[in-house]
VMD Tcl script that builds the backbone (N, CA, C; Angstrom):
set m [mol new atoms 246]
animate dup $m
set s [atomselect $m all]
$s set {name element resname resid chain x y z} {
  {N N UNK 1 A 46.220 -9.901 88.851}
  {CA C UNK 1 A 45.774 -9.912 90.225}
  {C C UNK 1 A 44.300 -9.480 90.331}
  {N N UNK 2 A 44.346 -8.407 89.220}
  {CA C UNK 2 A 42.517 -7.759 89.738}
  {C C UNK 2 A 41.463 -8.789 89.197}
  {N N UNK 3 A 42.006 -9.789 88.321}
  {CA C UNK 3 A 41.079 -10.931 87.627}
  {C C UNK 3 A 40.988 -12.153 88.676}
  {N N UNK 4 A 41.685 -12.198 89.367}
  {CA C UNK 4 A 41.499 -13.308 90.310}
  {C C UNK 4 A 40.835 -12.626 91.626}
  {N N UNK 5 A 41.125 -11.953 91.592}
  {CA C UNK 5 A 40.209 -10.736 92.894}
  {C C UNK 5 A 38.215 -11.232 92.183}
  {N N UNK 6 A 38.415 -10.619 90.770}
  {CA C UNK 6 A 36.977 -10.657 90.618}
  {C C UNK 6 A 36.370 -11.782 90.761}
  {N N UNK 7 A 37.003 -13.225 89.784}
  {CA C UNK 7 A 36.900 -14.571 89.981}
  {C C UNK 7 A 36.470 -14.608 91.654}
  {N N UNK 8 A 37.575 -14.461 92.516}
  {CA C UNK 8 A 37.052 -14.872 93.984}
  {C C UNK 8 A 35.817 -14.212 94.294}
  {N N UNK 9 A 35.719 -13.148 93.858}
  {CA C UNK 9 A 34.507 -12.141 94.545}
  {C C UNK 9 A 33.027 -12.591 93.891}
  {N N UNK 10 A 33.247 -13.116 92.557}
  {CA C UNK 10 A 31.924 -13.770 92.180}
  {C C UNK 10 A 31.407 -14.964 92.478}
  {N N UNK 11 A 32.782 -15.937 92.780}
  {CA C UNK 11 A 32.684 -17.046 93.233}
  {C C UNK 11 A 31.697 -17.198 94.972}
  {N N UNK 12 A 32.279 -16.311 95.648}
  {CA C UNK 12 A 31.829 -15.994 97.085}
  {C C UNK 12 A 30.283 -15.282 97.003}
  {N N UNK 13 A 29.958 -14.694 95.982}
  {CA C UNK 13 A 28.659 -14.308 95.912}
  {C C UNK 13 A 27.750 -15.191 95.446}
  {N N UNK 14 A 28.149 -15.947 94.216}
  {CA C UNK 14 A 26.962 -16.955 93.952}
  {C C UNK 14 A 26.888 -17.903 94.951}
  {N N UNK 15 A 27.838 -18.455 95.804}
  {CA C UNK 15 A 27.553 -19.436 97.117}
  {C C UNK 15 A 26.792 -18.778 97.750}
  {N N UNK 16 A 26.830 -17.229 98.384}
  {CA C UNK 16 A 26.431 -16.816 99.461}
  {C C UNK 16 A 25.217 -16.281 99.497}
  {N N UNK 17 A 25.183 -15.498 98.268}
  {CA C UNK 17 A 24.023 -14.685 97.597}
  {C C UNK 17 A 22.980 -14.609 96.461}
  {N N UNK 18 A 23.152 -16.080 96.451}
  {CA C UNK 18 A 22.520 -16.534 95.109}
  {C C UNK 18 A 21.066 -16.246 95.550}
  {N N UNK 19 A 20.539 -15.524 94.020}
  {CA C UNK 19 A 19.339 -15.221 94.084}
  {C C UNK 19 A 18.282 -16.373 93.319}
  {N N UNK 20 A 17.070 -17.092 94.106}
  {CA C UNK 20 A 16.190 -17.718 93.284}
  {C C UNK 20 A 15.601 -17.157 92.177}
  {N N UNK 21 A 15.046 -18.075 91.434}
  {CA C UNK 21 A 14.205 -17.457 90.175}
  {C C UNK 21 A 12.573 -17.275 90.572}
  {N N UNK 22 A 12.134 -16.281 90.435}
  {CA C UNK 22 A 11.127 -16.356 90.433}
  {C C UNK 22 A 10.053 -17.023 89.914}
  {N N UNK 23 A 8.994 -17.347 90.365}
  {CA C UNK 23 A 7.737 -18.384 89.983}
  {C C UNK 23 A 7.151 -16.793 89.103}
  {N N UNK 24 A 6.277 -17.803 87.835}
  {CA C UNK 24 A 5.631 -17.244 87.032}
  {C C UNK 24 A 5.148 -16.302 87.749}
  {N N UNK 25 A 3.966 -16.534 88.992}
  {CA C UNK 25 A 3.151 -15.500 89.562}
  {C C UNK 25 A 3.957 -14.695 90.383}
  {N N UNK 26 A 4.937 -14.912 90.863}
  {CA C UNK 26 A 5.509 -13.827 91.092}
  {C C UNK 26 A 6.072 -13.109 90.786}
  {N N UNK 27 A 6.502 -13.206 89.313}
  {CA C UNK 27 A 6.893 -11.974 88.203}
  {C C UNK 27 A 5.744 -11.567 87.832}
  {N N UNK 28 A 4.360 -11.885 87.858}
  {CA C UNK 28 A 3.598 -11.139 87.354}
  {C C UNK 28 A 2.886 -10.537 88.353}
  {N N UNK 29 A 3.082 -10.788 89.538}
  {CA C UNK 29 A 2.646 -10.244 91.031}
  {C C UNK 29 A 4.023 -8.965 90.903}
  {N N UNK 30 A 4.676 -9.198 90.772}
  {CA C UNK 30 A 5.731 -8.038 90.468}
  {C C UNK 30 A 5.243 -6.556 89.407}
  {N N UNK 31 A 4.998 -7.175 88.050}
  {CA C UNK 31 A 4.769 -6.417 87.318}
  {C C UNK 31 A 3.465 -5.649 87.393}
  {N N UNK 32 A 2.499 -6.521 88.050}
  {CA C UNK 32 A 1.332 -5.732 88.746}
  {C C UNK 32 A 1.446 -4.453 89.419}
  {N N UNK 33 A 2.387 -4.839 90.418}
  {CA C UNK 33 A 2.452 -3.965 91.717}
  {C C UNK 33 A 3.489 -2.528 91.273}
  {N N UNK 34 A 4.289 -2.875 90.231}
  {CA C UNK 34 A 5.559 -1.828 89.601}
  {C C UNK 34 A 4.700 -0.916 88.522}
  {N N UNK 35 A 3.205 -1.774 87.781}
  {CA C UNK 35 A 2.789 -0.627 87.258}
  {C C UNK 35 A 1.582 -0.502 87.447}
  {N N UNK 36 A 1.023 -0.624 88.759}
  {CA C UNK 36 A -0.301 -0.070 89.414}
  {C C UNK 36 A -1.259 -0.805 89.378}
  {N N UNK 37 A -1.321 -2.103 88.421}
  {CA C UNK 37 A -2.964 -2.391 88.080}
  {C C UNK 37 A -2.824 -3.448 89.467}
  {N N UNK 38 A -4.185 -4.022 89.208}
  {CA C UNK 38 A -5.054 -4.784 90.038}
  {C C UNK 38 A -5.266 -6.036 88.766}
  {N N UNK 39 A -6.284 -6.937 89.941}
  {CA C UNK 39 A -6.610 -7.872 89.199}
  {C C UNK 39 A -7.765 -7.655 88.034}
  {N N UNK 40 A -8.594 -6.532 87.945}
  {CA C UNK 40 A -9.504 -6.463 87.076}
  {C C UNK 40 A -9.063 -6.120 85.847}
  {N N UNK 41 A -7.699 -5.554 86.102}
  {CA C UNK 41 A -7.086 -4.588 85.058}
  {C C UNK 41 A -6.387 -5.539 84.129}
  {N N UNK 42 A -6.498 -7.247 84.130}
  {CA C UNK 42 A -5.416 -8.394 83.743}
  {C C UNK 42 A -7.013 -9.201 83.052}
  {N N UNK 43 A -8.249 -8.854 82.586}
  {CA C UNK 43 A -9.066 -9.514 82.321}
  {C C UNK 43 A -8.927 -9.334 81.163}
  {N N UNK 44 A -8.872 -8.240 80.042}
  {CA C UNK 44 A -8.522 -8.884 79.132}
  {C C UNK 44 A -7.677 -9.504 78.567}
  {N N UNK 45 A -6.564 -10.422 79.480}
  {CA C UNK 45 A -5.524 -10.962 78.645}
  {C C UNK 45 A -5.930 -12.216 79.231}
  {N N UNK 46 A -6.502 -12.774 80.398}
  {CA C UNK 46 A -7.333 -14.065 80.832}
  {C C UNK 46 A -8.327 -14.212 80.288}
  {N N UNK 47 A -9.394 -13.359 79.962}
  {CA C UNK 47 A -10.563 -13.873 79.746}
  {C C UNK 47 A -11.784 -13.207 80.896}
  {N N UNK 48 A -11.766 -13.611 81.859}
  {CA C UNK 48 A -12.586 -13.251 82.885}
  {C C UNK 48 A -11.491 -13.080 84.575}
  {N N UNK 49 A -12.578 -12.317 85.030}
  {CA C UNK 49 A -12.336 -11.932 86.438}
  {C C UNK 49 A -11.781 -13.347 87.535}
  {N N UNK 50 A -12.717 -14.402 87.370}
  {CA C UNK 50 A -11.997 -15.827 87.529}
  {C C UNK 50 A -10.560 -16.231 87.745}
  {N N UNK 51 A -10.269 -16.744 86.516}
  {CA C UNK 51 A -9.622 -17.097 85.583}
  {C C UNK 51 A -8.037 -15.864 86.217}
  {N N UNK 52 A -8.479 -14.555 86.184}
  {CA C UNK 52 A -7.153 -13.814 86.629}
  {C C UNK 52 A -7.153 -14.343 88.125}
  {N N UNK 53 A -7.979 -14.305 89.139}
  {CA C UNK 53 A -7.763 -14.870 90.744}
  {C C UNK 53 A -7.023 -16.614 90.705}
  {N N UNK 54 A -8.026 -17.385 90.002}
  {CA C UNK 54 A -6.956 -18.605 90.185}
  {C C UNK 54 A -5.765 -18.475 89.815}
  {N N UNK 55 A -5.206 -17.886 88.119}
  {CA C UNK 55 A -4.014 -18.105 88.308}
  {C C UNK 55 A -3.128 -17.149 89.708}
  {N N UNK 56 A -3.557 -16.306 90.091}
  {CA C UNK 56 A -2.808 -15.175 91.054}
  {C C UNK 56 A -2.752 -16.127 91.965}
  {N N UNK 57 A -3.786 -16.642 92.673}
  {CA C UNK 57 A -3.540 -17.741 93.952}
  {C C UNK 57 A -2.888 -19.367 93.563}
  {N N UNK 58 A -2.562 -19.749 92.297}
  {CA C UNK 58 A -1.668 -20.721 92.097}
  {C C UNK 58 A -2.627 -21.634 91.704}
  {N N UNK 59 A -4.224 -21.530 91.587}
  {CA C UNK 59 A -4.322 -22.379 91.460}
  {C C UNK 59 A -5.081 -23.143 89.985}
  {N N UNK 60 A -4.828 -22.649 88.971}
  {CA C UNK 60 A -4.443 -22.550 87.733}
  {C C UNK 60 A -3.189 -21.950 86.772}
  {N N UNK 61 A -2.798 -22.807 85.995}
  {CA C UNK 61 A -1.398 -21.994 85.610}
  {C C UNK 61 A -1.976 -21.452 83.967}
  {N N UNK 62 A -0.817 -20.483 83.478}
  {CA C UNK 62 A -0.655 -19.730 82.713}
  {C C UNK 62 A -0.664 -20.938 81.767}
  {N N UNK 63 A -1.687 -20.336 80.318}
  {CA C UNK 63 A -1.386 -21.065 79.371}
  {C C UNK 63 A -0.313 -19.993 78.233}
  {N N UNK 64 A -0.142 -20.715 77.123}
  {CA C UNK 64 A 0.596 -20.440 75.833}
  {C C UNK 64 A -0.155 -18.874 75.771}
  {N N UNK 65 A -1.107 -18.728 75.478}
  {CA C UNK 65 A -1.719 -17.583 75.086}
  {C C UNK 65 A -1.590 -16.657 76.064}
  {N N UNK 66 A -1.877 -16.897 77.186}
  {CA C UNK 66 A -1.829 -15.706 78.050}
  {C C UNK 66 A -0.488 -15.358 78.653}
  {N N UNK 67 A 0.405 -16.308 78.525}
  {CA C UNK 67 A 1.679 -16.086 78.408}
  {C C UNK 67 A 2.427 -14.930 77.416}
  {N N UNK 68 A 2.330 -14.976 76.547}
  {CA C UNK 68 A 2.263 -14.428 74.854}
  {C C UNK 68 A 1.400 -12.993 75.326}
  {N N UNK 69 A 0.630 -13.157 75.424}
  {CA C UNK 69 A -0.356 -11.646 76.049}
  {C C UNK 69 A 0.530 -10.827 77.229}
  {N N UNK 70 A 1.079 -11.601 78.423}
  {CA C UNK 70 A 1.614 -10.908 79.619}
  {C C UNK 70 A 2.908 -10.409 78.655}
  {N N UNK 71 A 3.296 -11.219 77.912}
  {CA C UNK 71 A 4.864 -10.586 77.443}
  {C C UNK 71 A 4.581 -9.355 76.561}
  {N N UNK 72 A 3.845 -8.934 75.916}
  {CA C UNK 72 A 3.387 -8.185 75.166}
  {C C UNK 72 A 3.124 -7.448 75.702}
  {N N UNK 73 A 2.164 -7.095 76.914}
  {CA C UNK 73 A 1.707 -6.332 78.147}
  {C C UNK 73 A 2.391 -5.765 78.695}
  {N N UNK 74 A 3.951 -6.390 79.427}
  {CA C UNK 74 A 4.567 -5.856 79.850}
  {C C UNK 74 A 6.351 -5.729 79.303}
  {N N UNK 75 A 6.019 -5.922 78.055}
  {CA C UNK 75 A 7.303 -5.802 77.116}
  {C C UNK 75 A 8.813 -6.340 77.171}
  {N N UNK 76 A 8.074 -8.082 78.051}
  {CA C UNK 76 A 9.649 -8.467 78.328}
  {C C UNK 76 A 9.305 -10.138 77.682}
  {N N UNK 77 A 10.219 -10.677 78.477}
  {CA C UNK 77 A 10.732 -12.306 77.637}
  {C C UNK 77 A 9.401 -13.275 78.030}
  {N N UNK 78 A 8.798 -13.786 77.153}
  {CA C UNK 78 A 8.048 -14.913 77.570}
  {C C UNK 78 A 8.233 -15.480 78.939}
  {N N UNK 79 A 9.792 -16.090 78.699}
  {CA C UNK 79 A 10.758 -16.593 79.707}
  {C C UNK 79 A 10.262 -17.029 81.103}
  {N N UNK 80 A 10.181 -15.571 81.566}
  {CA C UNK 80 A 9.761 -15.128 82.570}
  {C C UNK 80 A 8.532 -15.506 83.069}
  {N N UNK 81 A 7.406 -16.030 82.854}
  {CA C UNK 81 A 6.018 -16.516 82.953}
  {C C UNK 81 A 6.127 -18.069 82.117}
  {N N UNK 82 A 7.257 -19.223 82.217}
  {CA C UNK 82 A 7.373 -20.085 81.964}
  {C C UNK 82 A 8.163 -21.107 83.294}
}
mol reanalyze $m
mol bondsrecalc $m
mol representation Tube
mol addrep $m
């Protein structure tokens, strides 16, 4: 009984409460804001001061490398910035 209880109860949450995935910049708009820095503080893993504003405003995306750098930076899955 308590296995079909859970079945229903997960079933009713992923319809109801399903959470989106986040866009690259907004896991890294996340990880910004959870450990204090700013945009100046992300130049050496872009390159220049630039380069960190376009990708933040969308309008350049993350390459291989700086991908590889953010995961390292903030000690989680590539994944996440793909």
């Amino acid at each position: 009984m308590a296995g079909l209880l859970t079945v229903l109860i997960e079933n009713f949450e992923e319809q109801h409460y399903a959470l989106q995935r986040a866009t690259p910049v907004e896991s890294l708009t996340e990880f910004m804001r959870a450990s204090d820095l700013r945009q100046k503080d992300l130049v050496d893993i872009f390159g220049t001061p630039s380069i960190v504003s376009e990708v933040l405003k969308g309008r350049r995306n993350l390459t291989v490398e700086h991908i590889r750098r953010l995961s390292e930076r903030f000690h989680v899955t590539p994944e996440l910035f793909i």
